[in-house]
C-alpha positions in Angstrom: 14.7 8.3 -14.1 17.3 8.2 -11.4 15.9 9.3 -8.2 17.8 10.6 -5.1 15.1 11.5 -2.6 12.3 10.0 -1.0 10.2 12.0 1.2 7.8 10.1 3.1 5.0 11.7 5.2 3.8 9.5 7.7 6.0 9.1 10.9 3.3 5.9 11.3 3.7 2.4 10.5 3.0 2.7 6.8 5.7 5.5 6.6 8.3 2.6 8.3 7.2 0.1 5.6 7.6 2.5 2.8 10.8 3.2 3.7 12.2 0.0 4.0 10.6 -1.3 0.7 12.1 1.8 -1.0 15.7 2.0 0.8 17.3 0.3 -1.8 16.3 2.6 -4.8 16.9 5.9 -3.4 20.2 7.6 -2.0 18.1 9.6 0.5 15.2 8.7 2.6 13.8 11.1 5.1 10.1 10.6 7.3 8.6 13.7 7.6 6.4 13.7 11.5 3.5 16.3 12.1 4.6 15.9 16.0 6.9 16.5 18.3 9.9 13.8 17.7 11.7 12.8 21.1 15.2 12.4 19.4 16.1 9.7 22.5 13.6 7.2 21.6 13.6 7.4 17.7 12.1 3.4 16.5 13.3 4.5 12.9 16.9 3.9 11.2 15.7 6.5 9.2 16.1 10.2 9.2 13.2 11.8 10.6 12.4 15.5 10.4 9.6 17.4 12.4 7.0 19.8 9.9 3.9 21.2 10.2 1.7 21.6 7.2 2.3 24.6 4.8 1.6 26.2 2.0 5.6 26.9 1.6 7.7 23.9 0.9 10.9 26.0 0.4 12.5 23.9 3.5 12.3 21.2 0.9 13.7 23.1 -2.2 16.7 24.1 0.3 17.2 20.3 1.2 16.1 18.5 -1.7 16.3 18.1 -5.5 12.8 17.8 -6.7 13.3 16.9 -9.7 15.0 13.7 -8.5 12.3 13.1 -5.5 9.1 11.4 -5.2 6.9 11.9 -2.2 4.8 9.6 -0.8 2.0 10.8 1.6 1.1 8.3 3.9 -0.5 10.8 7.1 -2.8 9.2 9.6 -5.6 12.0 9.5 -7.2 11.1 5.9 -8.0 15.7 6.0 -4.7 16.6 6.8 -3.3 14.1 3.9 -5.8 15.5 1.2 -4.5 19.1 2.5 -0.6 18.1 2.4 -1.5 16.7 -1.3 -2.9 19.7 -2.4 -0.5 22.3 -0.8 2.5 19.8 -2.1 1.1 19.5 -5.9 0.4 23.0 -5.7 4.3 23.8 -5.0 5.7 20.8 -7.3 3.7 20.4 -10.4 6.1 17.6 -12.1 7.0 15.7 -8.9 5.7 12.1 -8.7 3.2 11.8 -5.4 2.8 8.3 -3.9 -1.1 8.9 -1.8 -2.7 6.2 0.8 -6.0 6.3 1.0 -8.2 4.6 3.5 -11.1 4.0 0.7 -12.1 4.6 -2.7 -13.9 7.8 -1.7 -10.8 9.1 -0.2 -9.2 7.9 -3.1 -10.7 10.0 -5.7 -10.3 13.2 -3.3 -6.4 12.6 -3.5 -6.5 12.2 -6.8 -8.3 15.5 -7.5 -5.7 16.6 -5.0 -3.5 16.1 -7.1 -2.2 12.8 -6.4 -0.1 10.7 -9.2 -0.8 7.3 -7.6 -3.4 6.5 -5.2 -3.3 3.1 -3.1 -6.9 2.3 -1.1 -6.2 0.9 2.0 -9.3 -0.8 4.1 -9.7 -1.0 7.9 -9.5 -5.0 7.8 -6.3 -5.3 5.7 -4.2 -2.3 7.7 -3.0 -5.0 10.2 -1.8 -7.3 7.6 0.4 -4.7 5.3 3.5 -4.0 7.6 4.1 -8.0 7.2 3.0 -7.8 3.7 5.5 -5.8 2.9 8.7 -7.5 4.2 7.8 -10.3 1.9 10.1 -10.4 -1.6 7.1 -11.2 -3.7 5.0 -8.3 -2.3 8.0 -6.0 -2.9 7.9 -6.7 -6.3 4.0 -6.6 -6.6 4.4 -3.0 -5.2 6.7 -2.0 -7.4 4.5 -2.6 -10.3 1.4 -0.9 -8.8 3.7 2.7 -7.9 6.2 2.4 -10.5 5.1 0.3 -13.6 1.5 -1.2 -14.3 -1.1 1.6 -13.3 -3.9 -0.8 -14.0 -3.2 -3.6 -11.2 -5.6 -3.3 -8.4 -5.1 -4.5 -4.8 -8.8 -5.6 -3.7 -10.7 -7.8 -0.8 -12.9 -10.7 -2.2 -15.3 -12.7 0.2 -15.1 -16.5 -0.3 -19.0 -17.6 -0.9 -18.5 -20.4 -2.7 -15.1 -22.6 -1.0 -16.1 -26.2 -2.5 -14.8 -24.9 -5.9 -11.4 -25.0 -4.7 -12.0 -29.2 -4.1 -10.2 -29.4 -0.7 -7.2 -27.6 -1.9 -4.7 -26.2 0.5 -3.9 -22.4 -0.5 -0.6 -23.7 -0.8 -1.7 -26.6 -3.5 -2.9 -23.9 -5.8 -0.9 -22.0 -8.6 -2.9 -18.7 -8.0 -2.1 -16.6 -11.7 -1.7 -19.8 -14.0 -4.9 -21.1 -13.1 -6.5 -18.2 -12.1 -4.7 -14.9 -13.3 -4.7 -13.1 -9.7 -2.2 -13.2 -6.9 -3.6 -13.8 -3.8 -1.4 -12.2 -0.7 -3.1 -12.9 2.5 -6.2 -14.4 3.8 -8.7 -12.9 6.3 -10.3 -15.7 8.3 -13.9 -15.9 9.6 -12.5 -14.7 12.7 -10.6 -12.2 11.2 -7.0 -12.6 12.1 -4.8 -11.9 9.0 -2.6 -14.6 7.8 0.2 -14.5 4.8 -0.7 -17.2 2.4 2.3 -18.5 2.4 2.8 -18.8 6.0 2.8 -22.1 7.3 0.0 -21.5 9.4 -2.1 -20.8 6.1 -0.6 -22.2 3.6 -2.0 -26.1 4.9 -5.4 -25.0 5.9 -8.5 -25.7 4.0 -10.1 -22.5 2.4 -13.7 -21.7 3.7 -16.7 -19.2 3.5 -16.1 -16.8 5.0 -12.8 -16.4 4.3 -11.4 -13.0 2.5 -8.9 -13.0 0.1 -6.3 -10.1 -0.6 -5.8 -10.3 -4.1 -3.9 -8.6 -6.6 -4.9 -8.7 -10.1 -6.1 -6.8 -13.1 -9.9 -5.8 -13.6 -10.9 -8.6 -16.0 -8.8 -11.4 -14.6 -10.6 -10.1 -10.9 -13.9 -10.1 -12.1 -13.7 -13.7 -13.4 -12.3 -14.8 -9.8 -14.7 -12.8 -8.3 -17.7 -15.1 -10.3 -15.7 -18.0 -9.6 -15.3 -17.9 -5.8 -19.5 -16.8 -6.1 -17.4 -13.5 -4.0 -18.0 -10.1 -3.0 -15.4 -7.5 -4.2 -15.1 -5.6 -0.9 -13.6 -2.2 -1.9 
């Protein structure tokens, strides 16, 4: 399917990141803000447009082809996202619709919504996604989850059981050959977010404590999940 259009709301961090992860698969992008935008001091190279929630969307038929767009819906205020799901499903029953969701309860609302694709997103991994996604790997990883393979998860696993990585630096280990899961980024004990592959990371022993953001299938997670004696998180 070519696509033209994508219409991201969110004039937020996440709405920034999706935009640059996208910008090279789409003709148009535009950020849609619920408030006021001072025009003077505008952080985005984007175009961003000022709307208020509706049941019309005719300002988007008038601007957009929506056969060629996919939305992604990435508001701060969980309520108002579920609402601008709805109310946008409701006008567009064949366009594709991108959700965040801040858990897995959230998570099912937006997809009763109406949501095609819903990503969870928890409080301790928000800090660690804007860098996440200005990696080349992650684009990729990203692409799968929204575009290609519904059934990769992104989940949080608690390290319980570090000796069974024998020392090993993250960096030493060949995360999906030996394990089937791609590990992004590590929460430490003290919970400051680091890339695996930083350098700051990638030579420092792994320890209980720890969390691991890891993407992987069901099956191939579970089995990690048992072999790092770990609790899934989310």
């Amino acid at each position: 399917m070519n696509l033209q259009s994508a219409l991201i709301f969110g004039n937020n961090e996440y709405g920034l990141e999706i935009a640059k992860n996208v910008t090279n698969k789409y003709n148009n992008i535009t950020i849609f803000s619920l408030d006021a935008i001072d025009k003077e001091h505008v952080l985005s190279d984007y175009n961003v447009e000022e709307v208020t929630l509706s049941d019309n969307w005719d300002i988007l038929e008038s601007q957009f082809d929506m056969k060629k767009s996919i939305i992604f819906c990435a508001l701060s205020d969980e309520a108002k996202n579920i609402f601008l799901t709805i109310s946008l499903r409701s006008s567009f029953k064949d366009v594709t619709i991108i959700a965040l969701a801040n858990n897995n309860e959230d998570a099912n609302k937006l997809k009763m919504a109406g949501a095609s694709k819903v990503i969870p997103i928890v409080e301790t991994t928000a800090n660690i996604i804007t860098d996440m996604l200005k990696k080349p790997i992650i684009t990729k990883v990203l692409h799968n989850i929204l575009y290609q393979d519904s059934k990769l998860k992104l989940v949080q696993i608690e390290i319980k059981n570090a000796q069974c990585f024998e020392n090993k630096y993250p960096a030493d280990i060949n995360w999906s050959r030996n394990h089937g899961v791609l590990v992004l980024s590590i929460i430490r004990k003290d919970k400051a977010p680091e890339f695996i592959y930083s350098s700051k990371t990638k030579h420092k022993h792994i320890e209980n404590g720890d969390i691991f953001i890891v993407v992987g299938y069901d099956m191939d997670i579970l089995e990690f999940k048992k072999f790092i004696g770990g609790d899934a998180c989310q």
